[in-house]
SELUMTOR-424674 format. One record per atom (N, C-alpha, C): residue number from 0; atom name; x negated, y negated, z negated. Coordinates in nm, 4 decimals, padded with zeros to 6 digits. Layout:
(pt NUM,'CA',(X,Y,Z));
...
END
This chain:
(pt 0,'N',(01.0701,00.4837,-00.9138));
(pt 0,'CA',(01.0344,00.3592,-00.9801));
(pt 0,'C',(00.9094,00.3029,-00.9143));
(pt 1,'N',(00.8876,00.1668,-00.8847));
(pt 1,'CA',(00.7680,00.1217,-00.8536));
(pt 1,'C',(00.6767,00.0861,-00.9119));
(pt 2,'N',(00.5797,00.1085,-00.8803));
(pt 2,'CA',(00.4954,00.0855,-00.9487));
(pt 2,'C',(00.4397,-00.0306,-00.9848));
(pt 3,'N',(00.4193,-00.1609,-01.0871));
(pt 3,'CA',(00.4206,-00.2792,-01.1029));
(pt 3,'C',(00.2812,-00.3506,-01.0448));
(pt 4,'N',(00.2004,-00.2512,-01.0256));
(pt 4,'CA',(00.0324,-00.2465,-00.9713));
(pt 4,'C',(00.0095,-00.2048,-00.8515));
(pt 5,'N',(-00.0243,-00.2930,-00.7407));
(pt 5,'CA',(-00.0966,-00.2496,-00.6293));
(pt 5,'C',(-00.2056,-00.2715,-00.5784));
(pt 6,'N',(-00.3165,-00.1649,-00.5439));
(pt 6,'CA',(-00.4869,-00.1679,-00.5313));
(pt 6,'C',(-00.4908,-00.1472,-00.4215));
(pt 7,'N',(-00.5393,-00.2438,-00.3474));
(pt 7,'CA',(-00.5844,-00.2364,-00.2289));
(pt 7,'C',(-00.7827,-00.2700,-00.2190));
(pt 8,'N',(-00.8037,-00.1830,-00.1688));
(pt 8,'CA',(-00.9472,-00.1781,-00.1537));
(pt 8,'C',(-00.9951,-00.1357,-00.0186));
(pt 9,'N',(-01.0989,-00.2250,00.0229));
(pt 9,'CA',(-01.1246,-00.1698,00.1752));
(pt 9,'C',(-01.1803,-00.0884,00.2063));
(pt 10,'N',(-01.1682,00.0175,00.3171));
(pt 10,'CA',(-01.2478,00.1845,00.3056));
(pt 10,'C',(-01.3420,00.1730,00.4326));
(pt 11,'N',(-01.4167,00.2585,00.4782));
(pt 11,'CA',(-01.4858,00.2888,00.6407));
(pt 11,'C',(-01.5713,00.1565,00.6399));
(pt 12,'N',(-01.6448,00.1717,00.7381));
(pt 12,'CA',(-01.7767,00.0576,00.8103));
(pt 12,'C',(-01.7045,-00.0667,00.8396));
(pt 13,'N',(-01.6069,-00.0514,00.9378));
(pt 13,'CA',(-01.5261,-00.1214,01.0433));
(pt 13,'C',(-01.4465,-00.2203,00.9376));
(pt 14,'N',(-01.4082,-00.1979,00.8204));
(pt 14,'CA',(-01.3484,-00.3516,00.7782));
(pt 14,'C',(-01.1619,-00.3630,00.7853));
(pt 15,'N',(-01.1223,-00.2454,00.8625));
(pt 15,'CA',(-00.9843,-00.2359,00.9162));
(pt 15,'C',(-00.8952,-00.1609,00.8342));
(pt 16,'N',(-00.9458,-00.0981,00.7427));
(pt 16,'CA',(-00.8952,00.0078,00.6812));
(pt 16,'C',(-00.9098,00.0225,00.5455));
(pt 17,'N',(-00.8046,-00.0657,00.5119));
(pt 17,'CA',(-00.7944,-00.0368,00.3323));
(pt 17,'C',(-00.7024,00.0826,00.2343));
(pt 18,'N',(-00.7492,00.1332,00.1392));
(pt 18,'CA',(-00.6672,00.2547,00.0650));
(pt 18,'C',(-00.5874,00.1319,-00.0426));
(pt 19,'N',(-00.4095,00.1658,-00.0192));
(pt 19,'CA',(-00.3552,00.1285,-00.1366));
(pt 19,'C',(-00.3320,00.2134,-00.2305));
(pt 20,'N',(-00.3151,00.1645,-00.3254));
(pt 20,'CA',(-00.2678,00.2801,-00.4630));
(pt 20,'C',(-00.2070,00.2199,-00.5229));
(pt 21,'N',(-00.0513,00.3232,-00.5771));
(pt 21,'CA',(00.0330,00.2612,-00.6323));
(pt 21,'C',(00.0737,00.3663,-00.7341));
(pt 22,'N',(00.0190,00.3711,-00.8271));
(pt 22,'CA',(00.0895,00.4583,-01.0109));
(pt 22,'C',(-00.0551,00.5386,-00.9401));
(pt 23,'N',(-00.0084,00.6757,-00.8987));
(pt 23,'CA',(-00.0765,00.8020,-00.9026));
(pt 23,'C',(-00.0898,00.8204,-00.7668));
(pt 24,'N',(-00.0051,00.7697,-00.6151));
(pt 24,'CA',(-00.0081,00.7884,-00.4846));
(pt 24,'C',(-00.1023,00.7069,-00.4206));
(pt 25,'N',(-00.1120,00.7329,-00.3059));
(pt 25,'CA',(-00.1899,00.6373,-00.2105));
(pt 25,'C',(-00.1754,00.6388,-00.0922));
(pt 26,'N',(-00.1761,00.5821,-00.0287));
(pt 26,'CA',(-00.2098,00.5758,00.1741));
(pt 26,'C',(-00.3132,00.5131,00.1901));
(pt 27,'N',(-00.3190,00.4843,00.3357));
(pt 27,'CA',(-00.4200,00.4144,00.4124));
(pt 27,'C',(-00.3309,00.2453,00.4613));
(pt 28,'N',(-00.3527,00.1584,00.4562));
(pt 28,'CA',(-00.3232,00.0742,00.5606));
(pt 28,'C',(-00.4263,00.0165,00.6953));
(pt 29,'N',(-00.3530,00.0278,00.7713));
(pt 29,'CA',(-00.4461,-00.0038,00.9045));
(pt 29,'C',(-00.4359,-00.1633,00.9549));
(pt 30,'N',(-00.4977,-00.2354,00.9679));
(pt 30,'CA',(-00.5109,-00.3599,00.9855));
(pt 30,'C',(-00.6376,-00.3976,01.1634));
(pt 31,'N',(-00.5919,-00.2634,01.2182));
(pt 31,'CA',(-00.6973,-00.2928,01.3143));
(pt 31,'C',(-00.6587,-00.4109,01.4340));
(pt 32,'N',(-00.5429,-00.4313,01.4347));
(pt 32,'CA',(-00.4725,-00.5436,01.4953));
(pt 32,'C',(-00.4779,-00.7156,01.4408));
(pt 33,'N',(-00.5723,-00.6916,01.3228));
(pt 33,'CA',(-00.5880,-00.7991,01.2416));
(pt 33,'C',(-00.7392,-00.8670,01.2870));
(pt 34,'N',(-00.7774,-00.9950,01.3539));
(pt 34,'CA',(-00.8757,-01.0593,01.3693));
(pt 34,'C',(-00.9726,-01.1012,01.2418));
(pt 35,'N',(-00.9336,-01.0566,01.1488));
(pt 35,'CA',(-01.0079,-01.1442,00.9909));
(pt 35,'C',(-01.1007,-01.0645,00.9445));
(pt 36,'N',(-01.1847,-01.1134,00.8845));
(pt 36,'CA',(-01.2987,-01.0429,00.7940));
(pt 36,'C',(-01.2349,-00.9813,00.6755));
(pt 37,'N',(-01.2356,-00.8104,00.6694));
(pt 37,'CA',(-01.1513,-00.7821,00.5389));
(pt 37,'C',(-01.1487,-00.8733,00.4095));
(pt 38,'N',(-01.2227,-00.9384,00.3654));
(pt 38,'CA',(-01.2050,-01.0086,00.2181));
(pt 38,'C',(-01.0275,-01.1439,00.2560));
(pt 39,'N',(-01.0907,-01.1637,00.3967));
(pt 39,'CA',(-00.9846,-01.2784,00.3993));
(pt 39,'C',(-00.8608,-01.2506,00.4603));
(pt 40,'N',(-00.8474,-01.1209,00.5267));
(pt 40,'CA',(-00.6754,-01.0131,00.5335));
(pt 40,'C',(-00.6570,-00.9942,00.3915));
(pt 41,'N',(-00.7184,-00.9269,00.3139));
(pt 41,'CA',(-00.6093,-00.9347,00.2083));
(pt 41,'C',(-00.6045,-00.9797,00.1239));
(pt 42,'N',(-00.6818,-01.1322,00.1032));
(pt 42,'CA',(-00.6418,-01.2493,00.0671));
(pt 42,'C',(-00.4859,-01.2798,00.1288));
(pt 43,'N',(-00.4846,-01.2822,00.2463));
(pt 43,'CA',(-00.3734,-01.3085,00.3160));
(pt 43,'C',(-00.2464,-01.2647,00.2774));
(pt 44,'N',(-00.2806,-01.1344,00.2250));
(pt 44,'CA',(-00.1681,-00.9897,00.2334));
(pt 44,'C',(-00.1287,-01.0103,00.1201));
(pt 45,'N',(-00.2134,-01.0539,-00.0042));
(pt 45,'CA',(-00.1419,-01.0446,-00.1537));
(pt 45,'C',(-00.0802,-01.2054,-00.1786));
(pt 46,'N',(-00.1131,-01.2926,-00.0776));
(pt 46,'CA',(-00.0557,-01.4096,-00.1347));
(pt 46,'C',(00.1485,-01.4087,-00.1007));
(pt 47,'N',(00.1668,-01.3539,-00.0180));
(pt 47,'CA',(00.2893,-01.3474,-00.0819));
(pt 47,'C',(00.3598,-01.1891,-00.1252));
(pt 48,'N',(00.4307,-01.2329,-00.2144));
(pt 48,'CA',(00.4965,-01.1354,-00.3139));
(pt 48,'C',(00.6076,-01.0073,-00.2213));
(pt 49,'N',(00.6265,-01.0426,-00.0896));
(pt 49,'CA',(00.7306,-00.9815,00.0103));
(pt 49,'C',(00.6752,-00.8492,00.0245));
(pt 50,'N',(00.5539,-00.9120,00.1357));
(pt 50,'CA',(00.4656,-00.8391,00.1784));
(pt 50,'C',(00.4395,-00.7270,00.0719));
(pt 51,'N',(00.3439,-00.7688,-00.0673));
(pt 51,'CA',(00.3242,-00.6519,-00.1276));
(pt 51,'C',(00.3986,-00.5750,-00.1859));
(pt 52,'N',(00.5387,-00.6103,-00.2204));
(pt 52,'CA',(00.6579,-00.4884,-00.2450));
(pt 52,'C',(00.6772,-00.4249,-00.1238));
(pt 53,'N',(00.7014,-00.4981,00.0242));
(pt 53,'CA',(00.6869,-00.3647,00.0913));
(pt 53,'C',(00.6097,-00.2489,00.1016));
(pt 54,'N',(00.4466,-00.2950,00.1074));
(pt 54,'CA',(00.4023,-00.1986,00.1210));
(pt 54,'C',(00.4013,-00.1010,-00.0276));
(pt 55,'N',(00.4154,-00.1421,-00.1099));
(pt 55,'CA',(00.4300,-00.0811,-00.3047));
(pt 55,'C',(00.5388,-00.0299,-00.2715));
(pt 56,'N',(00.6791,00.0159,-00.1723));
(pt 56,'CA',(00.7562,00.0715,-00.1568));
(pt 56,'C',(00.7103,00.1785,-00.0467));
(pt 57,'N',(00.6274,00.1371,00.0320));
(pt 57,'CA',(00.6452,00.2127,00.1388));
(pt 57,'C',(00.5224,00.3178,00.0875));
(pt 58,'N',(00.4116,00.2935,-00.0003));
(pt 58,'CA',(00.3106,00.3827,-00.0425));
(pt 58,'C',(00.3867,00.4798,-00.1421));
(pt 59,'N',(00.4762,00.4098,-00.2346));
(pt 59,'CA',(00.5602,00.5087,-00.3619));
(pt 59,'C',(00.6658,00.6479,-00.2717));
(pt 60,'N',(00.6952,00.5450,-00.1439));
(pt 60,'CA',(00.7798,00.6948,-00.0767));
(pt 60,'C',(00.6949,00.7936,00.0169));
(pt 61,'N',(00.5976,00.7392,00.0618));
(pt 61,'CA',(00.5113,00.8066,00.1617));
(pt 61,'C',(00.3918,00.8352,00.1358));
(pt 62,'N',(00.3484,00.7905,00.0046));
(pt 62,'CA',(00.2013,00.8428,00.0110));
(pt 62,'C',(00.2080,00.9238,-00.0648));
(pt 63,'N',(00.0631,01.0276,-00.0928));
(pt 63,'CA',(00.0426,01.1376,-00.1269));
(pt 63,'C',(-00.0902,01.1617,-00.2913));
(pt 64,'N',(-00.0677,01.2463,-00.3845));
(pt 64,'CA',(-00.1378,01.2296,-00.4889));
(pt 64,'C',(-00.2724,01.1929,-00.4622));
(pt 65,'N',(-00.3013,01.1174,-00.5379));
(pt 65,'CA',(-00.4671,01.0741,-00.5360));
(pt 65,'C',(-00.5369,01.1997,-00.5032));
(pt 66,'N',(-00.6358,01.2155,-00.4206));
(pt 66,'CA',(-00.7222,01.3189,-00.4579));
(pt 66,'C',(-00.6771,01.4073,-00.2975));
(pt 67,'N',(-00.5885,01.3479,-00.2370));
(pt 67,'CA',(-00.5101,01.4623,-00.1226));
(pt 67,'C',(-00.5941,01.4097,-00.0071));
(pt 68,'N',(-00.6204,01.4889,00.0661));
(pt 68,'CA',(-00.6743,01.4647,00.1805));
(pt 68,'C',(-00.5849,01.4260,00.2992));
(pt 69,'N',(-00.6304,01.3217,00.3497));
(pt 69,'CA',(-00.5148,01.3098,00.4712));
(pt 69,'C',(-00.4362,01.2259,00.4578));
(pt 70,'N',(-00.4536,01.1100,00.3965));
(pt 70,'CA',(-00.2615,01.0436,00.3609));
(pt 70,'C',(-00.2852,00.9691,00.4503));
(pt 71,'N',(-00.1396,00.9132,00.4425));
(pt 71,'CA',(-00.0679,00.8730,00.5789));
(pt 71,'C',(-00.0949,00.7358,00.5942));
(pt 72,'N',(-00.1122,00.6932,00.6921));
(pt 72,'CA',(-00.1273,00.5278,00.7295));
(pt 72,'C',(00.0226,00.4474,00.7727));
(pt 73,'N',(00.0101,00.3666,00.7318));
(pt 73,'CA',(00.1186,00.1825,00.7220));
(pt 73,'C',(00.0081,00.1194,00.8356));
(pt 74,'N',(00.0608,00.1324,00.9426));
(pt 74,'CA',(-00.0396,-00.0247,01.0406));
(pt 74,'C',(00.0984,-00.1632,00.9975));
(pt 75,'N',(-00.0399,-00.2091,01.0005));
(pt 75,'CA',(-00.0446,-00.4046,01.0050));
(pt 75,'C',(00.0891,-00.4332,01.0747));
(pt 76,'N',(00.1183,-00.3816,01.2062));
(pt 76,'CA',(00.2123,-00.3759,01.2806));
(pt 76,'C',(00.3399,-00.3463,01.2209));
(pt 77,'N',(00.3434,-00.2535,01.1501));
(pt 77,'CA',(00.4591,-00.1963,01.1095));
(pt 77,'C',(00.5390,-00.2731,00.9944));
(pt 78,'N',(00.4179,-00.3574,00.9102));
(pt 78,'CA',(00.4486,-00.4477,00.7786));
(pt 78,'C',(00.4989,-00.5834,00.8273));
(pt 79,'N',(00.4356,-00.6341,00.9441));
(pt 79,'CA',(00.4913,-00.7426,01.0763));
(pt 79,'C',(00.6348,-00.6953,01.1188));
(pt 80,'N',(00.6840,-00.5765,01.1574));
(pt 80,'CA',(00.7790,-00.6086,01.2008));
(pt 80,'C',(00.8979,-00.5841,01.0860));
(pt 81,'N',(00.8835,-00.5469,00.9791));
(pt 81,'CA',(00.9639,-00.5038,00.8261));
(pt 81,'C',(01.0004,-00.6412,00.7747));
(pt 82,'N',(00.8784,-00.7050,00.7412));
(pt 82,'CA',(00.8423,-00.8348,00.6746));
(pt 82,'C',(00.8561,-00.9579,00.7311));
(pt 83,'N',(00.9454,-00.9964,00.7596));
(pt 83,'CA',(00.9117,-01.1732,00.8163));
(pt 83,'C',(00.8427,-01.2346,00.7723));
(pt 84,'N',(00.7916,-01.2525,00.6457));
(pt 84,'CA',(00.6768,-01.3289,00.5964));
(pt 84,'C',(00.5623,-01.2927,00.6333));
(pt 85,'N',(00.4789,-01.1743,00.6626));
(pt 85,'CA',(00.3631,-01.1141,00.6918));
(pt 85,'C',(00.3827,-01.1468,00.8724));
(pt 86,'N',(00.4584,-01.1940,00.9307));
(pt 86,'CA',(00.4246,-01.2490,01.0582));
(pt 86,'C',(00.3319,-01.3726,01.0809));
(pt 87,'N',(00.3543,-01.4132,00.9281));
(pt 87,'CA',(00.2666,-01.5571,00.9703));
(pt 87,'C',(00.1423,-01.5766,00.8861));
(pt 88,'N',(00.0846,-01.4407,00.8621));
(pt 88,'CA',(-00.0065,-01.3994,00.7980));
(pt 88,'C',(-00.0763,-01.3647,00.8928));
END
């Protein structure tokens, strides 16, 4: 089941690297291919509704309990080539 809530918050110095969380899981997304100042990528990322069910699908199958060390990263790239809408993001 998906989770109806997705938290994206930006992690590290660099601005590239936000933790999503979706119910109880989480990953990393990587956005280092992204030119924008984090506040205004994921401005970008939540304005359409495509984009964030993919990644709210792709964190519910692949990411790992809160609290786990290590979870797995989604690059920018990968949501570009899934998503036709996030191309023109």
């Amino acid at each position: 089941m998906l989770s109806k809530e997705v938290e994206i918050i930006p992690i590290g110095p660099v601005g590239d690297l936000f933790q999503v969380t979706a119910g109880l899981v989480y990953a990393h997304l990587e956005m280092a291919s992204v030119a924008l100042p984090p506040d205004e990528a994921m401005e970008r990322v939540v304005l359409h509704p495509d984009v964030i069910d993919f990644i709210n699908q792709w964190v519910e199958e692949n990411g790992v309990l809160l609290g786990t060390p290590h979870p797995p990263r989604l690059s920018w790239e990968e949501v570009r080539r899934q998503v036709p809408a996030a191309r023109f993001l």
